[in-house]
N, C-alpha and C positions, 0 to 999 in steps of 0.2 A: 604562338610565341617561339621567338628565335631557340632552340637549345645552344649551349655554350660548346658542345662538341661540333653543332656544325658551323658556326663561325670561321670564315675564311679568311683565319690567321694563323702566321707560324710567330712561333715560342722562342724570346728571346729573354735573355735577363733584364733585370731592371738595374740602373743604378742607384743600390738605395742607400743612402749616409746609414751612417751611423746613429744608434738614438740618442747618443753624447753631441755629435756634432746637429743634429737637427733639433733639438731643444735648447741647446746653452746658447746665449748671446750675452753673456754677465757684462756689466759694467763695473769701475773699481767703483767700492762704497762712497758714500758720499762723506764731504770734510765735513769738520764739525758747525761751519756756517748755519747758516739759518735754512734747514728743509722748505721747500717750498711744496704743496701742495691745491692743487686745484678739486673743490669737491662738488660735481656735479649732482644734482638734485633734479627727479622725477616725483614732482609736490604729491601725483596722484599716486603713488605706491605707498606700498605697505598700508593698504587697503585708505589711502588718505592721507599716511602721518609721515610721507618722505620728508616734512620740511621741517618738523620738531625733531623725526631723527637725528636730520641731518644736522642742525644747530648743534645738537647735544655730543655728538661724532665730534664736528669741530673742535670743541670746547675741548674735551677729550686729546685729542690730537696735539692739540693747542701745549696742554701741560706737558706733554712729553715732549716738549721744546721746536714740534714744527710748525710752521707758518700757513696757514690755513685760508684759502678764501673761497667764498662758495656761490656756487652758479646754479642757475635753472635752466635744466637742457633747452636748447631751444634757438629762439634769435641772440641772446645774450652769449652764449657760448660759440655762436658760428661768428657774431662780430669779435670776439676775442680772437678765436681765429684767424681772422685777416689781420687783425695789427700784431698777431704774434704773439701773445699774451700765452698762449697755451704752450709754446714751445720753449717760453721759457720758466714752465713747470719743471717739479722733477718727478710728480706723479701727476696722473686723472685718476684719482679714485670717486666712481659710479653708485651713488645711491639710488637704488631703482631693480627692477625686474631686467630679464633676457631681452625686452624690447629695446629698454632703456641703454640699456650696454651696449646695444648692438649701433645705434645713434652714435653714440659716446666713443666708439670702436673707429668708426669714421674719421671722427677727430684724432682719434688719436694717430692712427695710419695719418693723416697728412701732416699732425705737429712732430710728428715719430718721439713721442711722448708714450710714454708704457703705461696702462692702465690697468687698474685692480675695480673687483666687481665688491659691491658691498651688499649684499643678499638683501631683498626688501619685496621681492615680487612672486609671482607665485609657486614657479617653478626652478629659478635660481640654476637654472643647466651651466650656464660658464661658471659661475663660482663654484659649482661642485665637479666641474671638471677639473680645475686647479687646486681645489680647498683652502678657497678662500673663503673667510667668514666676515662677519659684524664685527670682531673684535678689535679693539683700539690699539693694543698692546703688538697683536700680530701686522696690525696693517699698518704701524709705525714703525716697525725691522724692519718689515720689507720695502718699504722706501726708503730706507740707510742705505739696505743691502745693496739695492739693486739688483739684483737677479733675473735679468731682464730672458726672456722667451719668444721669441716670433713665429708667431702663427700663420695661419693660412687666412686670407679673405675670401671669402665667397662671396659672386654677385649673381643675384637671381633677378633677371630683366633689367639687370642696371642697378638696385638695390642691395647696399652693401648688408650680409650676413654672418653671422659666427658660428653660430648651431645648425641650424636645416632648415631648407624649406621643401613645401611638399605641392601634390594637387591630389584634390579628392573629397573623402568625407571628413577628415581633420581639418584641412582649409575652409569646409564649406561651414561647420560649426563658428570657425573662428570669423568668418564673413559674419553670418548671421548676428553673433554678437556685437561686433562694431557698429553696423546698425545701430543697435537701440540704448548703445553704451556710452550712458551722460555722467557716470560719479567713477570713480577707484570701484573695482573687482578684484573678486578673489575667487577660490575653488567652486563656490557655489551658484558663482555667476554663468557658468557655463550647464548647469542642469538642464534649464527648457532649451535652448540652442541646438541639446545634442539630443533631447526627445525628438525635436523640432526635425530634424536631421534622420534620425533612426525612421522616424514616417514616412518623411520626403524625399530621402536621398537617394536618388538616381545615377547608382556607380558609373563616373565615365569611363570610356572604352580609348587606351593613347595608347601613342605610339612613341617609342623612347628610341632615341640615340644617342653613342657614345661615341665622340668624337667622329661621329660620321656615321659609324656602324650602328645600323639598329640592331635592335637587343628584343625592343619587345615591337609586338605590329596589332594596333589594332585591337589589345584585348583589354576588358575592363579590370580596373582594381584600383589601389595608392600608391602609388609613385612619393618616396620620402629621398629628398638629396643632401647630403647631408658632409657638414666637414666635419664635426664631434660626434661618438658615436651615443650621444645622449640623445634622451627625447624625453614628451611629458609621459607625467604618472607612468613612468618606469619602465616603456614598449620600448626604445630602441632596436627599432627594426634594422637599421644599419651600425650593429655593434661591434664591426672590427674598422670605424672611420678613424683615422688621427688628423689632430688638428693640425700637422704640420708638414705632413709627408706630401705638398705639392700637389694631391688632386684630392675631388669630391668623390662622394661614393655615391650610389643610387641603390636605393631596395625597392625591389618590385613587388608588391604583394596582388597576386590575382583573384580575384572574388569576383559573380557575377550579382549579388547585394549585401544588403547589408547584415546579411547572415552571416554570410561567407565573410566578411569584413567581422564580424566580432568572435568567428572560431582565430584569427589570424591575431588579433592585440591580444588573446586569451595565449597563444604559441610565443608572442612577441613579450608577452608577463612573465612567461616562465622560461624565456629564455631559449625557446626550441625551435626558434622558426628556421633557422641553417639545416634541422634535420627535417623539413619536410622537401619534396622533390620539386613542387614549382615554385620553392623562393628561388628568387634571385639578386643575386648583387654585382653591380659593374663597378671601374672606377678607372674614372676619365680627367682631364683637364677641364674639358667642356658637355654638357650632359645638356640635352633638347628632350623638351616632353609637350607631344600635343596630343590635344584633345579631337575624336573624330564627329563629327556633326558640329553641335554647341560648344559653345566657349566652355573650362573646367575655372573652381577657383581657385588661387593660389596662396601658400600665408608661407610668411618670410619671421623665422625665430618668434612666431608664435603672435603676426602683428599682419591685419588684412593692411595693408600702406595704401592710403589713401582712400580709406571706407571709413566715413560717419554717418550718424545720421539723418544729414544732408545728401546724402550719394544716393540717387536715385534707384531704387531697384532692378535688377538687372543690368546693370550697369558700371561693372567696376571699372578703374582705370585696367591701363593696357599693362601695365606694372604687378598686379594682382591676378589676371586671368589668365591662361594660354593663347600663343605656347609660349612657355618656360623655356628660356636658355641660361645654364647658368655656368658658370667659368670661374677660375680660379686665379688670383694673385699669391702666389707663396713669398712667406714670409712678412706680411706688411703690414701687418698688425703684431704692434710691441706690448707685451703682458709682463706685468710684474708678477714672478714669483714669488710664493709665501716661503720666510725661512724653514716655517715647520707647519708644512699644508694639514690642516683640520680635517679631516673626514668621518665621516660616520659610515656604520657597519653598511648603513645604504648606498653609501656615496659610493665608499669600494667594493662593493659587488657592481657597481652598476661603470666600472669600468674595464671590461675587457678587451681592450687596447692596448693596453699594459702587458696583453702575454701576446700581443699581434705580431703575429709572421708574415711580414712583406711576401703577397703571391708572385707570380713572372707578371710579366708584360707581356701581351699580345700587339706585335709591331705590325699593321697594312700598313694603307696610304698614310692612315695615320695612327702612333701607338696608342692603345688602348687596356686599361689593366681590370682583368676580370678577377673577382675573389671567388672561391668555391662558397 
């Protein structure tokens, strides 16, 4: 693997905004007309009961004076879409999981409509990047307020992202799953997957580049790219990502099984994986990861796209496997801020972004930003 000292690059600054100017995108509050809201619904979340949520949310909304109408992601919300329906919302607020948002994210990047996540799935990573919760009260401010934030898009083989996507033994579990995944899941739906996985997993060996420059050649482990520096059950292996500062980040974790892969989420639990000497993190515009021999698999915010039970074995689409390139649009996804973000003692431990020091820039052919 590449070391970072022998990189054939010289040390320039970076131009980095400010965290006032690359957060704030406010709009003036809205008049006292009739709020408009659009509430998208994933029926299969919250393990089945997105769509009694969701009625019960509306209602809710309803009394506190805004206008409420509710959709099911899907073909009904991309036809809204073409006739413009959605843009002239003044929220998307998301019932549903990080899958479900990350769809919804899409839309809202083309209606440039600001969306708010309403926790219902299992790991809920954008809503507790922001602290947004369920609450009716809160998520009725913050569509007065408008306090509008533009994020970063991530596209991983053309698949738009919010959180991360990876290759490796976390992809290959979330494969496995979509297979045999006919009803709503929750935490316990991934048990036998990741037995499944612990047995069988044959760590691949890639090779990574950052914006042209590889970083890593050849060696086996997980590859996590990521624009938030969340991830499940509390690893954040790449925990100094923001979601706005205009690139992805990549963690490299090197293992040669899946030994090696469970002393690394045990370093990435507590927090420690920056003090060991072969992590690594780059951070690029555009991040390439392939696999040497066989294809690797790929999972996009926590979702194989385009794996059911119908996808023939060994066979995922070209969207799902390597190689992975994944690129960044800054700014183009519009998020409503909460007036008074909700967090719990977990949410803000599990952001250390918050005290993140922009590293230089590494400028060749092409700039390149390495984190220690």
């Amino acid at each position: 693997m590449a070391r970072l000292s022998d990189l054939p690059f010289c040390i320039c600054p970076m131009p980095w905004r400010s965290a006032t100017a690359r957060r704030a995108c406010h709009r003036d509050p809205l008049p006292s007309r009739s709020v408009r809201v659009m509430l998208l619904v994933n029926p299969r979340s919250g393990v089945g009961r997105g769509q009694r949520f969701a009625a019960q949310l509306a209602d809710d909304l309803r009394a506190r004076g805004l206008s409420v109408n509710i959709l099911t992601v899907g073909e009904e919300a991309d036809r809204l879409l073409r006739h413009g329906a959605l843009a002239r919302a003044d929220a998307l607020v998301v019932a549903g999981g990080d899958g479900t948002l990350c769809r919804v994210a899409e839309l809202a990047a083309a209606a440039d409509r600001p969306v708010w996540h309403c926790p219902l799935g299992n790991e809920n990573l954008f809503a507790r990047e922001f602290g947004m919760t369920r609450d009716a009260d809160q998520i009725a401010d913050a569509v007065r307020a408008q306090r509008v934030r533009r994020i970063d898009r991530g596209l991983a083989n053309g698949q738009t992202f919010t959180i991360m996507a990876s290759v490796g033994f976390d992809a290959a579990i979330v494969h496995r799953l979509a297979r045999v995944r006919v009803k709503a899941i929750g935490h316990r739906s991934y048990a036998l997957p990741a037995l499944a996985e612990i047995v069988h997993h044959r760590v691949p060996a890639l090779t990574i580049t950052v914006e042209g420059q590889p970083i890593v050649e050849r060696q086996r482990g997980l590859a996590v790219i990521a624009n938030s520096p969340l991830y499940g059950v509390d690893l954040n292996p790449a925990a100094t990502a923001v979601v706005d500062d205009g690139l992805l980040d990549v963690a490299f974790l090197p293992a040669s099984n899946v030994l090696s892969l469970g002393r690394w989420f045990v370093s990435c639990r507590l927090g420690r994986q920056g003090t060991r000497h072969d992590y690594l993190t780059a951070r690029g515009r555009e991040i390439r990861v392939e696999a040497f021999g066989r294809w690797a698999p790929v999972q996009i915010d926590g979702e194989a796209p385009g794996i059911d039970p119908e996808t023939p074995v060994g066979q995922p689409p070209v969207h799902a496997r390597t190689p992975l390139v994944a690129t960044v649009e800054p700014g183009a996804i519009p998020v409503l801020e909460p007036v008074e973000p909700i967090r719990s003692k977990r949410a803000a431990r599990l952001r250390p972004h918050d005290r993140h020091t922009p590293t230089p820039e590494y400028a060749g052919t092409a700039p390149v930003g390495v984190a220690d």
